[in-house]
N, CA, C and O atoms as CSV, one atom per row, in Angstrom:
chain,resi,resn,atom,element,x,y,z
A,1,UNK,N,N,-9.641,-72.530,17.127
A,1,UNK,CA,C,-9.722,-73.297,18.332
A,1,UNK,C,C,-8.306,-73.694,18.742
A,1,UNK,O,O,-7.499,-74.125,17.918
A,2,UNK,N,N,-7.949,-73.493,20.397
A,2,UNK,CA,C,-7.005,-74.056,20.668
A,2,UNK,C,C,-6.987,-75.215,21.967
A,2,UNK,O,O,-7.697,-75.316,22.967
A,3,UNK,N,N,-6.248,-75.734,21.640
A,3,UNK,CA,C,-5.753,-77.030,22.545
A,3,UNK,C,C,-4.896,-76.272,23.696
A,3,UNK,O,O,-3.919,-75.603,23.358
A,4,UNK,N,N,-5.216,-76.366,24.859
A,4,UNK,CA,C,-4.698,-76.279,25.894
A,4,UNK,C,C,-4.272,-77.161,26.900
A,4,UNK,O,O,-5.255,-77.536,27.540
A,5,UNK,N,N,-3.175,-77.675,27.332
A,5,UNK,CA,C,-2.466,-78.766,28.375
A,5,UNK,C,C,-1.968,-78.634,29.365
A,5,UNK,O,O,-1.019,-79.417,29.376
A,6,UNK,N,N,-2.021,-78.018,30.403
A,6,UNK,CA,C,-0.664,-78.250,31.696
A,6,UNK,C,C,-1.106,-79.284,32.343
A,6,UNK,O,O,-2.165,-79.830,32.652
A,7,UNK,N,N,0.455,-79.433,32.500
A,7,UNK,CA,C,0.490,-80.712,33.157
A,7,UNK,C,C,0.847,-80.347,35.301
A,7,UNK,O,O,0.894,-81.360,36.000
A,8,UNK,N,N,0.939,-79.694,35.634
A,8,UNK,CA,C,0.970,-79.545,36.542
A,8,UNK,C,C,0.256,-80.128,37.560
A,8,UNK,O,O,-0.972,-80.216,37.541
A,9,UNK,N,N,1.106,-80.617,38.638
A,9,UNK,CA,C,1.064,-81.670,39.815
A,9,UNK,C,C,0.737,-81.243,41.432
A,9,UNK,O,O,0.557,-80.078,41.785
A,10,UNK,N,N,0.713,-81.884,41.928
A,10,UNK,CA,C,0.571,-81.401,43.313
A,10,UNK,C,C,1.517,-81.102,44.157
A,10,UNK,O,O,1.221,-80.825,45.320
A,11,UNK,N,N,2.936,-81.106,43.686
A,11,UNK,CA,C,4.203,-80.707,44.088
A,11,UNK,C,C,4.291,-79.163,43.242
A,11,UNK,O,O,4.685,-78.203,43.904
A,12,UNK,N,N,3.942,-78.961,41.865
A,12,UNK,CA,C,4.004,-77.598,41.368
A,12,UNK,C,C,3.400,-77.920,40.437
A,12,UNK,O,O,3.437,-78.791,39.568
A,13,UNK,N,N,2.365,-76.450,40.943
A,13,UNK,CA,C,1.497,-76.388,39.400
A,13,UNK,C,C,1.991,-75.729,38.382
A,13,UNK,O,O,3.146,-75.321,38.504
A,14,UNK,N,N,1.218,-75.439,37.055
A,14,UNK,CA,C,1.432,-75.038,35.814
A,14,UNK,C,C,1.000,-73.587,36.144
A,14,UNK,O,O,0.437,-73.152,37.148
A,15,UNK,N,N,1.552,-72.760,34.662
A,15,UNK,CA,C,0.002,-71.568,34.350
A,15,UNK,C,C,0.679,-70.775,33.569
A,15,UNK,O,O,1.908,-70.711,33.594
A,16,UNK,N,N,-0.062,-70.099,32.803
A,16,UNK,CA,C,0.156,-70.086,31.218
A,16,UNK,C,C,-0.708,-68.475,30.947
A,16,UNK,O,O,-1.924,-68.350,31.094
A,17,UNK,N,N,-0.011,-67.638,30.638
A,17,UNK,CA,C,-0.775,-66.295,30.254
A,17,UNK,C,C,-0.784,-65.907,28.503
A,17,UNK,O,O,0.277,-65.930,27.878
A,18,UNK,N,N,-1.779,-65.642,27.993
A,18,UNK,CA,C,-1.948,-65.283,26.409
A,18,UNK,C,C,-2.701,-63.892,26.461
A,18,UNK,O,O,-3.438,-63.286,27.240
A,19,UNK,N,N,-2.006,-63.672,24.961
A,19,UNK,CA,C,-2.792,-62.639,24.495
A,19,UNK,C,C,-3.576,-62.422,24.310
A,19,UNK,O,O,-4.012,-63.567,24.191
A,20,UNK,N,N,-5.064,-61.316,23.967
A,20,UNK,CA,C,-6.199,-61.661,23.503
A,20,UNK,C,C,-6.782,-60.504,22.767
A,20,UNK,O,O,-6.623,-59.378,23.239
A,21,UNK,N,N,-7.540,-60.694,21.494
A,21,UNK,CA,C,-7.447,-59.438,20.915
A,21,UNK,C,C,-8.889,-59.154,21.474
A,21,UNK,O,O,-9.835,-59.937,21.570
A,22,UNK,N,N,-8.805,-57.778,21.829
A,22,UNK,CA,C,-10.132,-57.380,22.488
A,22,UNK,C,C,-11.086,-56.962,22.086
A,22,UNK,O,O,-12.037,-56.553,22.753
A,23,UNK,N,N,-10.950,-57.012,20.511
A,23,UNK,CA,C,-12.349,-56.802,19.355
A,23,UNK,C,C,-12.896,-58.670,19.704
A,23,UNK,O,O,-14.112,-58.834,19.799
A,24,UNK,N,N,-12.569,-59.124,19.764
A,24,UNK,CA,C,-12.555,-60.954,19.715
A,24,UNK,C,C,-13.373,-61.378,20.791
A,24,UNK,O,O,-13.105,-60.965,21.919
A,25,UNK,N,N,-14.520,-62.293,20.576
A,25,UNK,CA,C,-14.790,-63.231,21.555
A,25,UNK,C,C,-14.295,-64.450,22.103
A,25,UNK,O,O,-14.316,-65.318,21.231
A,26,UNK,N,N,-13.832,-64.894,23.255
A,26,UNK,CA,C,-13.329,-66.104,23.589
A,26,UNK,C,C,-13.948,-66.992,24.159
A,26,UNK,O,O,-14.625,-66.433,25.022
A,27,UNK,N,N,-14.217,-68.715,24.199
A,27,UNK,CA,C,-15.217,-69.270,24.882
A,27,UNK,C,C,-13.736,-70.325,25.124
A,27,UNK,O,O,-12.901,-70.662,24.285
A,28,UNK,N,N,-13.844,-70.767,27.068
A,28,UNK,CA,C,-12.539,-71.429,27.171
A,28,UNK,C,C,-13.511,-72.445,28.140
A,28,UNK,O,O,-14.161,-72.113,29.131
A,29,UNK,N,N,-13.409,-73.594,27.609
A,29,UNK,CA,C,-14.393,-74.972,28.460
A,29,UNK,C,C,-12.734,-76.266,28.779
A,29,UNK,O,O,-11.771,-76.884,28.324
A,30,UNK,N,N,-13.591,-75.872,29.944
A,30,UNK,CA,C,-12.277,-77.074,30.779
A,30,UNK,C,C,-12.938,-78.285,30.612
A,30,UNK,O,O,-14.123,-78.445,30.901
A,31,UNK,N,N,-11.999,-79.390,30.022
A,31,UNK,CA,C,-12.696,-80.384,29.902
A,31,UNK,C,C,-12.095,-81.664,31.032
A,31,UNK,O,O,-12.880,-82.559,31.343
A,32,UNK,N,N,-10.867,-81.661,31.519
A,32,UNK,CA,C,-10.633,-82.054,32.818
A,32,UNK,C,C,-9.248,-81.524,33.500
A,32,UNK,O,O,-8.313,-81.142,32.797
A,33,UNK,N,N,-9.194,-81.529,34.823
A,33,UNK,CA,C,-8.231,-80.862,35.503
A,33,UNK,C,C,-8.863,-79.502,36.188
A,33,UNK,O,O,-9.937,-78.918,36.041
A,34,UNK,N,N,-7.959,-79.321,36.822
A,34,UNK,CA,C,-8.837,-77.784,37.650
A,34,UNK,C,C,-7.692,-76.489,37.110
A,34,UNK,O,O,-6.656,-76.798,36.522
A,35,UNK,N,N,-8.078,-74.940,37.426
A,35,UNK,CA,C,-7.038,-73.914,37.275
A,35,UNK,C,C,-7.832,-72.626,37.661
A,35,UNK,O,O,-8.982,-72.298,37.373
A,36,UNK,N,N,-6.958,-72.052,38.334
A,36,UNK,CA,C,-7.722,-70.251,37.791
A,36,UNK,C,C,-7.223,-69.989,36.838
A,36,UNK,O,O,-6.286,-70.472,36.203
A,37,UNK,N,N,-8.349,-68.577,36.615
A,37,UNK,CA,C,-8.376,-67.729,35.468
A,37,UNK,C,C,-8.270,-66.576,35.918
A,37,UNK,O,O,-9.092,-66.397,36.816
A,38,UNK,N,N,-7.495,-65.499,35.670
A,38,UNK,CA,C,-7.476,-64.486,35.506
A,38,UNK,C,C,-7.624,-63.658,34.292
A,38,UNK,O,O,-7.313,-64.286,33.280
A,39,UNK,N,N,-8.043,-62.312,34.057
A,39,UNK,CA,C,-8.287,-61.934,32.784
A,39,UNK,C,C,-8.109,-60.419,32.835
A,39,UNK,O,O,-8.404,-59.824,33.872
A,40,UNK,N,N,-7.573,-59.666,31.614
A,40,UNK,CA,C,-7.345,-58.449,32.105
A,40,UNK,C,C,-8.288,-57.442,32.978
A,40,UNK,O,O,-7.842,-56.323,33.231
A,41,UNK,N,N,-9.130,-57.688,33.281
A,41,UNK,CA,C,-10.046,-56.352,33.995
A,41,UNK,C,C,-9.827,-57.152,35.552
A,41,UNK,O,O,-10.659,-57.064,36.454
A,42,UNK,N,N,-8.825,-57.764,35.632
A,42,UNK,CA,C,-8.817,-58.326,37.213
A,42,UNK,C,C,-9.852,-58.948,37.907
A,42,UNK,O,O,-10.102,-58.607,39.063
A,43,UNK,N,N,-10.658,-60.060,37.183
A,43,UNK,CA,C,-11.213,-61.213,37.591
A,43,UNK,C,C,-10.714,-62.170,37.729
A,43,UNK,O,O,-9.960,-62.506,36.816
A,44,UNK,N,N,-10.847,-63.034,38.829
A,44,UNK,CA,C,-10.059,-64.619,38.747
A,44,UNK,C,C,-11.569,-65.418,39.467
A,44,UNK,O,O,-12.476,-65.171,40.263
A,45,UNK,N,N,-11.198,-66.242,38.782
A,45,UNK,CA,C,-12.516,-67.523,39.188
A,45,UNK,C,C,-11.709,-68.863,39.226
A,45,UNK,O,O,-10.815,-68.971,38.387
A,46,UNK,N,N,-11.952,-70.086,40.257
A,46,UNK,CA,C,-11.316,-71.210,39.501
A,46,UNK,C,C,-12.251,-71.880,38.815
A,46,UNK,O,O,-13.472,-71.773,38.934
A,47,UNK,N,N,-11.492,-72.748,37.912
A,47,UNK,CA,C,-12.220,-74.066,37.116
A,47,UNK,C,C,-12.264,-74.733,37.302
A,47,UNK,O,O,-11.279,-74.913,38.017
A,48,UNK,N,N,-13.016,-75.984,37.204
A,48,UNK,CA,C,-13.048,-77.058,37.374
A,48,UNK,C,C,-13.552,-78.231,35.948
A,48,UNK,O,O,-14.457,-77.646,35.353
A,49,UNK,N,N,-13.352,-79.207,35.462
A,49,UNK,CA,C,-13.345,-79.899,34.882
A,49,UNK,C,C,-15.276,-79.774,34.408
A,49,UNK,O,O,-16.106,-79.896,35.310
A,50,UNK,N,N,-15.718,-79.535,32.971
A,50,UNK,CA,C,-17.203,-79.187,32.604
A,50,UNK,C,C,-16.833,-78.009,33.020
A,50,UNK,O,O,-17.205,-77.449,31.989
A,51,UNK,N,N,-16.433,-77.182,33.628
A,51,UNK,CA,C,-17.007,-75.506,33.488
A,51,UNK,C,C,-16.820,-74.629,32.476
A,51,UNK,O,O,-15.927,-75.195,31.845
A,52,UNK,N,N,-17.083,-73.534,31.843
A,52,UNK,CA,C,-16.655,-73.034,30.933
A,52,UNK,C,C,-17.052,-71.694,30.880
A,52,UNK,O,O,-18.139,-71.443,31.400
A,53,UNK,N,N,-16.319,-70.620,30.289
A,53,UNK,CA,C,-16.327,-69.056,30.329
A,53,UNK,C,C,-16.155,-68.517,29.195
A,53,UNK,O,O,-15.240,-68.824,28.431
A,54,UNK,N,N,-17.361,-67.324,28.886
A,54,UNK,CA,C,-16.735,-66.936,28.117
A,54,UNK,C,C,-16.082,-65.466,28.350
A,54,UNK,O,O,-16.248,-64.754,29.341
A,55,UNK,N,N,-15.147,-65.126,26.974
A,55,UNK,CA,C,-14.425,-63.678,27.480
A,55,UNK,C,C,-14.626,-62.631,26.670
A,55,UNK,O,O,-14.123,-62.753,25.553
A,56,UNK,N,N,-15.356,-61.387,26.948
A,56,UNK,CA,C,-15.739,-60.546,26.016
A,56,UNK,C,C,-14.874,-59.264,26.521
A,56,UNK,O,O,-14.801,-58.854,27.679
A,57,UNK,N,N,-14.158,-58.669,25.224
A,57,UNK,CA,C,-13.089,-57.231,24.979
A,57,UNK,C,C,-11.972,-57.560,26.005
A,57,UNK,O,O,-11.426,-56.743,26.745
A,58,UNK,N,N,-11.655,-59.239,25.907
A,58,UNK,CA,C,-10.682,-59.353,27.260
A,58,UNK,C,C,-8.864,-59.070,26.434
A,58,UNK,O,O,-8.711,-59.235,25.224
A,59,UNK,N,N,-7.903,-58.722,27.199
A,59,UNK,CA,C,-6.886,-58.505,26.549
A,59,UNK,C,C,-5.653,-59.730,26.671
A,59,UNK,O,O,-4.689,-60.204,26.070
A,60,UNK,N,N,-6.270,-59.819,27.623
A,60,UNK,CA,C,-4.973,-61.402,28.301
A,60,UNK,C,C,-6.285,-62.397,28.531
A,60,UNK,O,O,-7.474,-62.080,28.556
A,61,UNK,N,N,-5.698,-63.655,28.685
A,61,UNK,CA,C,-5.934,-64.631,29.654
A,61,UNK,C,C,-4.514,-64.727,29.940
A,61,UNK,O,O,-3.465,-64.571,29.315
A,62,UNK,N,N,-5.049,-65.201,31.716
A,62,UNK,CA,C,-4.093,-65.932,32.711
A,62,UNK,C,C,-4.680,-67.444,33.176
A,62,UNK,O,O,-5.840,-67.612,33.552
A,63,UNK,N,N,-3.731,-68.448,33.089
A,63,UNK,CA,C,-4.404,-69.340,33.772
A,63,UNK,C,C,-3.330,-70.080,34.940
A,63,UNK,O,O,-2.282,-70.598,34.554
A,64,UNK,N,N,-3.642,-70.066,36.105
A,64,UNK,CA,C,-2.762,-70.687,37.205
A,64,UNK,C,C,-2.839,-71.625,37.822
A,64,UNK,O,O,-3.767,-72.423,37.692
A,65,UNK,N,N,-1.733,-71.783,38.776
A,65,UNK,CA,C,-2.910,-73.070,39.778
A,65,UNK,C,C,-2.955,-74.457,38.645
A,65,UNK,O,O,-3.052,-75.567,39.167
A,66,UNK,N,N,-2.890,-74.378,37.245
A,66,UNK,CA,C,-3.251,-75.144,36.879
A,66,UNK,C,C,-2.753,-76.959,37.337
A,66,UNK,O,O,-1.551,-77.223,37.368
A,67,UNK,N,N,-3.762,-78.027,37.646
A,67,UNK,CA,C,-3.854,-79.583,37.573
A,67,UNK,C,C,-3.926,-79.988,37.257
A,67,UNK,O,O,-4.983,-80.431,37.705
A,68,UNK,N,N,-3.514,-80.952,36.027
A,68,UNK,CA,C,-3.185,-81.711,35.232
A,68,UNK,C,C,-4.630,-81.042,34.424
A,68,UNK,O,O,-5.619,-81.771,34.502
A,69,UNK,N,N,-4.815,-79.669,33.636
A,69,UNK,CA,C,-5.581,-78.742,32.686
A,69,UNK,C,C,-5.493,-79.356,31.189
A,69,UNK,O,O,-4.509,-79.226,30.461
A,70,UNK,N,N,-6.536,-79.964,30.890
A,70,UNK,CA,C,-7.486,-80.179,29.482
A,70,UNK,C,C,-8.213,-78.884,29.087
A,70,UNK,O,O,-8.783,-78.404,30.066
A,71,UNK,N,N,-8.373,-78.171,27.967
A,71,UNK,CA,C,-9.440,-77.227,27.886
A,71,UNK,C,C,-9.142,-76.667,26.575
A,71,UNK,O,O,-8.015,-76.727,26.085
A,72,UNK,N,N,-9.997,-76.201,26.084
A,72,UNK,CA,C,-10.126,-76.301,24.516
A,72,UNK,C,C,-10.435,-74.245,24.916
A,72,UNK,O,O,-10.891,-73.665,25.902
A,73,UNK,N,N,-9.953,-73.803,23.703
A,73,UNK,CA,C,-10.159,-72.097,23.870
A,73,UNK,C,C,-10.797,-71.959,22.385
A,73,UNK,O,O,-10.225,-72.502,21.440
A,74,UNK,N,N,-12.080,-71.167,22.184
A,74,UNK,CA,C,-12.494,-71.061,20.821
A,74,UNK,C,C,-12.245,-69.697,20.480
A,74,UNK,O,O,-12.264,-69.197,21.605
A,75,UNK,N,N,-12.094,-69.054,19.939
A,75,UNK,CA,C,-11.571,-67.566,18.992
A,75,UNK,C,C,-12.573,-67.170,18.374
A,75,UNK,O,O,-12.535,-67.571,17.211
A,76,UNK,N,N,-13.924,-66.250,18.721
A,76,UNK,CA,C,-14.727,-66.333,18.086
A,76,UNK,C,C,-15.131,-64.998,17.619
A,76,UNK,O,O,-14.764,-64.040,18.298
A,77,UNK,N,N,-15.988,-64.746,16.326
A,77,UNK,CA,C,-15.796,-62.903,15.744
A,77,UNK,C,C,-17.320,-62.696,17.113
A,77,UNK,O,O,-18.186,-63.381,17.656
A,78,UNK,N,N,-16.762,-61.169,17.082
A,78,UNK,CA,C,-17.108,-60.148,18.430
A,78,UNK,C,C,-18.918,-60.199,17.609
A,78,UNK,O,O,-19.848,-59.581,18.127
């Protein structure tokens, strides 16, 4: 499990791209703040604070846009 933070404002946001191994399941729940997501097969959705996704054979996450972003990422076997 990881801890995720930007702090990004309404003058400039945050956003933060990771690796992802694509045998791997990912479950990423925003717990407050807003952001998109992008992910390697070229989806973007935004978030909002309670929403949550999960990511199956994904290779990246992208996250942008991010507003003051809370969100926990779990690493989970495929």
């Amino acid at each position: 499990m990881y801890r995720i933070g930007l702090q990004g404002d309404d003058a400039q946001r945050a956003a933060l791209e990771l690796p992802l191994d694509a045998r791997r399941r990912y479950y990423l729940h925003v717990i407050d703040g807003t952001t998109s997501l992008s992910t390697s097969d070229a989806q973007s959705v935004s978030l909002g604070a309670g929403d949550a996704v999960t990511l199956d054979q994904a290779s990246r996450l992208a996250l942008s846009d991010a507003h003051r972003l809370h969100a926990l990422l779990f690493d989970l076997p495929a």
